[in-house]
C-alpha positions in Angstrom: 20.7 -4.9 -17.1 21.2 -3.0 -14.0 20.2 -4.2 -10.3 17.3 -2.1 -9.7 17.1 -0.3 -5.9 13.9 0.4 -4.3 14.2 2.9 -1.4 11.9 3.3 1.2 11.1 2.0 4.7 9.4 -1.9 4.4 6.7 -0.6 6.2 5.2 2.0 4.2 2.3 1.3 1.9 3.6 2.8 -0.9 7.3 0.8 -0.9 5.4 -2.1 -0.3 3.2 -1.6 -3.5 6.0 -1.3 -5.8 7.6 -4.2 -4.0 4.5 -6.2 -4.9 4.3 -5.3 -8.4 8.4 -6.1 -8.7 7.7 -9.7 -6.9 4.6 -10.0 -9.4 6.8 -9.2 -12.6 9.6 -11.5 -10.8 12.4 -8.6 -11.0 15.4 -9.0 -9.0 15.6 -6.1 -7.0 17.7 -4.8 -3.7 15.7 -2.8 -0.9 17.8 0.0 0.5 16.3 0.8 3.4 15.5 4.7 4.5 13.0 6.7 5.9 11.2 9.9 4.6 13.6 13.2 3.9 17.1 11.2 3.6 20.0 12.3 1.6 19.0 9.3 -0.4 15.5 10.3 -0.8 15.8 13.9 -1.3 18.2 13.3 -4.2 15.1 11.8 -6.1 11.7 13.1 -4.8 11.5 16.7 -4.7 9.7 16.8 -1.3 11.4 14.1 0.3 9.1 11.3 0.3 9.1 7.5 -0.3 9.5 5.2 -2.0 11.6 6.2 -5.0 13.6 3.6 -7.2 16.8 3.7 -9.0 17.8 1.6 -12.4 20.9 2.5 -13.6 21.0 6.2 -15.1 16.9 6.1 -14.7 15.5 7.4 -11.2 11.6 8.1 -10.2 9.8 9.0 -7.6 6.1 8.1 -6.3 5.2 4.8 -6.4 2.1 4.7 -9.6 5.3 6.0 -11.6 7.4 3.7 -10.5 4.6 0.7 -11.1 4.3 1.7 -14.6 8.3 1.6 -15.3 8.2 -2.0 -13.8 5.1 -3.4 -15.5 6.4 -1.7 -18.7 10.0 -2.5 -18.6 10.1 -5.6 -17.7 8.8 -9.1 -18.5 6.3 -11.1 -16.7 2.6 -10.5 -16.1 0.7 -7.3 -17.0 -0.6 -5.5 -14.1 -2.3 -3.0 -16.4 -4.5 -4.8 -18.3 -3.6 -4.0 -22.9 -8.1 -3.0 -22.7 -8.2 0.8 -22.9 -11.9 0.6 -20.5 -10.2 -1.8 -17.8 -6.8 -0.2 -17.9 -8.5 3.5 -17.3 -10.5 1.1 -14.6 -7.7 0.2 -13.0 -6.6 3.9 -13.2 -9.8 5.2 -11.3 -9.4 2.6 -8.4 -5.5 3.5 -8.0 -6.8 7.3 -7.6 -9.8 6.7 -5.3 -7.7 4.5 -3.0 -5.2 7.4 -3.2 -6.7 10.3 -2.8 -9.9 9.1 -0.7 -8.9 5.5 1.2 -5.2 6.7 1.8 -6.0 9.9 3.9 -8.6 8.5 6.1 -7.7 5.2 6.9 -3.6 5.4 6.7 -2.7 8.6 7.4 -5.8 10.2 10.0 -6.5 6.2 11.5 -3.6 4.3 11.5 -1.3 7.5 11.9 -3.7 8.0 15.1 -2.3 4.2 16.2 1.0 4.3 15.4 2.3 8.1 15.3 0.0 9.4 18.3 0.5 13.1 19.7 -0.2 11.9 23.3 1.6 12.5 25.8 1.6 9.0 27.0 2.1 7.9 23.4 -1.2 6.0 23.8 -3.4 6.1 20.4 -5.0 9.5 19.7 -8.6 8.3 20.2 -10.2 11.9 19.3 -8.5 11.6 15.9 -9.6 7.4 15.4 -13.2 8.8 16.6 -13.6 11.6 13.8 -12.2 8.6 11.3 -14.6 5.8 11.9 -17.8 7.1 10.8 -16.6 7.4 7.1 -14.5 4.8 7.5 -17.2 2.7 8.2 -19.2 4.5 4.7 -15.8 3.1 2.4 -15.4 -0.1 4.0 -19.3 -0.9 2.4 -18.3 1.1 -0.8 -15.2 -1.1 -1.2 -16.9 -4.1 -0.2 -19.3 -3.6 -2.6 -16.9 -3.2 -5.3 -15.2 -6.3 -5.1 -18.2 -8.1 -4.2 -18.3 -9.8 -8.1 -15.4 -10.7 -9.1 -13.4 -10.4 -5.9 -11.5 -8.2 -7.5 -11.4 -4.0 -8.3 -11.6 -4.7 -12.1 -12.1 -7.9 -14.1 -11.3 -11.0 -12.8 -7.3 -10.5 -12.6 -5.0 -9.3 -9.9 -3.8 -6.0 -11.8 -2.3 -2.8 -10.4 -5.9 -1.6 -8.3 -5.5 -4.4 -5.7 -2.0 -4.0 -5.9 -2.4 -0.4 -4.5 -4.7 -1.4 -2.0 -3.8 -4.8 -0.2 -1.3 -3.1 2.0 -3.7 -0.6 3.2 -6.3 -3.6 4.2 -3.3 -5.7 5.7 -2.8 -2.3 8.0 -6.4 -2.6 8.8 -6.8 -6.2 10.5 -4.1 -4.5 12.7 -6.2 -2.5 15.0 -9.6 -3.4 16.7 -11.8 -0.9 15.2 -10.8 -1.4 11.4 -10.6 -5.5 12.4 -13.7 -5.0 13.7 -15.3 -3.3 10.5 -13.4 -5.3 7.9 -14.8 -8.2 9.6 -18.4 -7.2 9.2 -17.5 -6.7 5.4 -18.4 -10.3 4.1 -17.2 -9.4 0.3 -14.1 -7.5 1.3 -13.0 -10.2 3.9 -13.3 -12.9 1.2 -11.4 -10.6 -1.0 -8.4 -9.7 1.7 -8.0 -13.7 2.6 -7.7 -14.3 -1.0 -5.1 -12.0 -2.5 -3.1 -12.3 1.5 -2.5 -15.8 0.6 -1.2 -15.0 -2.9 2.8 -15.3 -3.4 3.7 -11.9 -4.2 2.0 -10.3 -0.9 3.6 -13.3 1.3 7.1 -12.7 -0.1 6.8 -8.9 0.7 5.2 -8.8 3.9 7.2 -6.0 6.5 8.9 -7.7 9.0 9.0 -4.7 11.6 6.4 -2.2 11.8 6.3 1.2 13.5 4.7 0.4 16.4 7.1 -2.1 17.1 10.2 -0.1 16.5 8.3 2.3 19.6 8.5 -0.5 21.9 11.9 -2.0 20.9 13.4 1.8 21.6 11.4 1.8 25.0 12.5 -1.9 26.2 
């Protein structure tokens, strides 16, 4: 069987998702890195964005598709659970941390941190400001939704806390998330538990964007 390549930059949420799932499935894989809009990139994903993957004459793009081609191709542990009700679970988490944690707390919050539109390059605190009010509403909603099992759905580590661990690694990052995911009692004990697991160790980013700012400034 063919090597399969994941490319993307280590730091993105999304490449580090699939990464995840590939470590969970224990694929062999290579990571080409590249950032958004590449040659590489923009021969796969129609608008340019990351992570896409490519095993042998298959290629995808976006990283739920690319989840389901590793949990389905290969061996290993299921990250969709075989029950219709928990797999279509595990489908409604992956969309609401998507399409309603992703926006807020990754691309308005953290983007105000790390990608700032100051002219000092200091983090854009009107933007972090407008975030933290409903940040603050989906930190209780997700702690509240882990609080009984200590995971999204059932009591297994499937796909849904896949998606999200990234996004709450990203979080203990900066004070004012730190501050709330702190306060979260259920969620902390959830975040501590799945950090320590293998496959998010092995596939933590070693170099993150603020980092590559200060490295070009030094």
């Amino acid at each position: 069987m063919p090597e399969l390549e994941l490319i993307g930059a280590a730091p993105s949420n999304y490449v580090w998702v699939c990464r995840i799932a590939l470590t969970e499935k224990g694929v062999p894989y290579r990571l080409n890195e590249a950032r958004p809009h590449t040659p590489e990139v923009d021969a796969i994903h129609p608008f340019g964005k990351i992570p896409v993957m490519r095993h042998g004459e298959v290629t995808l793009c976006e990283s739920r598709a690319i989840c389901r081609y590793i949990d389905e191709v290969f061996d290993g542990p299921k990250l969709m659970p075989t029950d219709c009700a928990k797999a279509a679970q595990v489908e409604q988490w992956v969309s609401i941390v998507n399409t309603h944690i992703d926006p807020l707390w990754v691309r308005q919050y953290l983007g105000a941190h790390f990608f700032p539109n100051t002219p000092d390059g200091s983090p854009d605190r009107v933007r972090i400001e407008a975030a933290l009010p409903k940040m603050e509403q989906q930190f209780a909603a997700m702690d509240r939704a882990v609080a009984a099992t200590g995971h999204l759905v059932g009591d297994t580590f499937t796909l849904a806390d896949i998606d999200f661990m990234p996004i709450l690694f990203y979080m203990g990052m900066k004070p004012e998330s730190s501050a709330l995911l702190q306060r979260m009692s259920a969620l902390k004990a959830y975040y501590d538990r799945h950090m320590a697991r293998k496959s998010v160790q092995a596939t933590v980013p070693t170099w993150f964007p603020g980092q590559a700012r200060a490295e070009q400034a030094a």
